[in-house]
C-alpha angles and dihedrals in degrees: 000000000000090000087053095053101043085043085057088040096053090042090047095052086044096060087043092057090043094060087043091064099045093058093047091053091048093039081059099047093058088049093054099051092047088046082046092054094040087054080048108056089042090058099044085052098047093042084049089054097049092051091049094055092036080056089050082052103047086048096061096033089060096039092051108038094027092051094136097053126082131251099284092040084061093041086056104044088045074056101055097040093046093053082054092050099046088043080047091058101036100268108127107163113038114154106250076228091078096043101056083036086057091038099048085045094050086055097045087053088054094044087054091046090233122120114212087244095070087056097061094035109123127236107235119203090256097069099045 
């Protein structure tokens, strides 16, 4: 009798343990895909916000050393510079979409004689 009950007992725990360990797996699971999107979304942002200064770059770097060309040889030669940079920092494929999208952007915000930065910049109490 006291075989059959510590047979059940030890059945029993092990289903227990079983389930335990099946939550824990699952709880796991769940832990590793929103770790995974939070490691996703960083990485898209800060990807977005080194295109966007290789594009201020490429911008310059056009304007500056390119003075005698016309508007698409600029284009072309930003666009250049700005493929080599972003093969340079570990961005491969990167749609030429977004880099005439950065690049046009850099040059509307020199057009307007405002630098992104002076968008983002915080009001201290001081100034209020």
């Amino acid at each position: 009798m006291t075989e059959q009950i510590l047979g059940m007992l030890q059945d029993g725990a092990s289903i227990v343990l079983q389930i335990a360990v099946l939550a824990g797996l699952l709880l796991l699971r769940n832990f590793k895909q929103r770790m995974q999107n939070y490691y996703d979304a960083q990485t898209t942002l800060q990807n977005r916000q080194l295109l966007a200064q290789l594009g201020r770059e490429a911008f310059s770097y056009a304007e500056t050393v390119y003075t005698t060309e016309d508007g698409p040889a600029k284009m072309n030669e930003a666009v250049k510079y700005l493929i080599d940079k972003c093969e340079t920092c570990g961005m491969k494929d990167v749609p030429m979409k977004d880099m005439r999208a950065v690049i046009e952007s850099a040059w509307l915000d020199d057009r307007r004689g405002t630098g992104s930065q002076d968008r983002a910049r915080l009001i201290t109490g001081e100034e209020r």
